[in-house]
C-alpha positions in Angstrom: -12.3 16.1 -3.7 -9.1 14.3 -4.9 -9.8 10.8 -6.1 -7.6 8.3 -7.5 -8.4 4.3 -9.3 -6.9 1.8 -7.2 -7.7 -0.8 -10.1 -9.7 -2.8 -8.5 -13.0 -2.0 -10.5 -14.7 0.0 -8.1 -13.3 2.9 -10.3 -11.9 6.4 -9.1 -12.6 6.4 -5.1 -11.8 9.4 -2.7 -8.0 9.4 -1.8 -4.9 11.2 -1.4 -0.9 11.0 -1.8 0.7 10.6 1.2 3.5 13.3 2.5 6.1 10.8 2.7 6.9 9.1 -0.4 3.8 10.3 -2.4 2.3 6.6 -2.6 -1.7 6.9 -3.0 -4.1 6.3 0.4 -7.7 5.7 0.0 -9.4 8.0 2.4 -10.9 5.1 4.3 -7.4 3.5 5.1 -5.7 5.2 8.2 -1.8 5.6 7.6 0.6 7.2 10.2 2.7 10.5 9.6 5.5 8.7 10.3 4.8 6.0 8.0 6.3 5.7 4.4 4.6 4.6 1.4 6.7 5.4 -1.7 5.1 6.5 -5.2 4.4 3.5 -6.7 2.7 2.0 -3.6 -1.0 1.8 -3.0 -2.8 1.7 0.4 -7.2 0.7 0.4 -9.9 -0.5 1.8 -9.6 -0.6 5.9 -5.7 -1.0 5.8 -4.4 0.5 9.2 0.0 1.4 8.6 1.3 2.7 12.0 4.5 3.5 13.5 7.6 4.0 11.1 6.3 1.3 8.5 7.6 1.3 5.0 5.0 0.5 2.1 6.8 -0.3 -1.3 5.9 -2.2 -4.0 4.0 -2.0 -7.8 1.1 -4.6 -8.8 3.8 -7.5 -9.1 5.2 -7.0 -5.4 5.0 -5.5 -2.1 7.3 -4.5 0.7 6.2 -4.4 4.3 8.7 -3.5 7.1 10.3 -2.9 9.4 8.8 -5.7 11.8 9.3 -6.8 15.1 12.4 -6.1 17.4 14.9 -6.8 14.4 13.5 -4.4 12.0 13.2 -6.8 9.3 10.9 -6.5 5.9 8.2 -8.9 4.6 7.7 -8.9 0.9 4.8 -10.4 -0.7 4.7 -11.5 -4.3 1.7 -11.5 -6.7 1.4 -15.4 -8.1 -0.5 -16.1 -11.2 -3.3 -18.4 -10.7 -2.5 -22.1 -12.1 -5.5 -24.0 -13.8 -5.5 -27.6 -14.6 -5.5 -28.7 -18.2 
């Protein structure tokens, strides 16, 4: 059984590289064939990807797309957390 660390501290969990763009998939998550996640992308937990869907992104960023009738792309940034002095 393949397993890979998603670095989340739950340490190495069973997964596998997807066909299209070689981006890491926990076993649990369900991705479609037709779905892209490129190399440096990871995919956990319960995530569901369908359709044509492009996952890109490292631990700073993430690319979701395309959406909706226009096709566009949703990125999400990672934010540090802010404390008060």
């Amino acid at each position: 059984m393949i397993k890979h660390d998603f670095g989340d501290d739950r340490g190495a969990v069973p997964a596998h590289q997807h066909k299209n763009g070689g981006g890491w998939v926990e076993n649990t998550a369900e991705v479609s064939d037709s779905a892209w996640v490129s190399g440096n992308a990871l995919v956990s937990g319960n995530a569901l990807v369908s359709g044509n869907a492009l996952v890109s992104g490292n631990a700073d960023y993430i690319t979701i797309g395309p959406l909706g009738s226009r096709g566009g792309f949703i990125t999400f940034t990672k934010t540090p957390y802010l404390q008060a002095a």
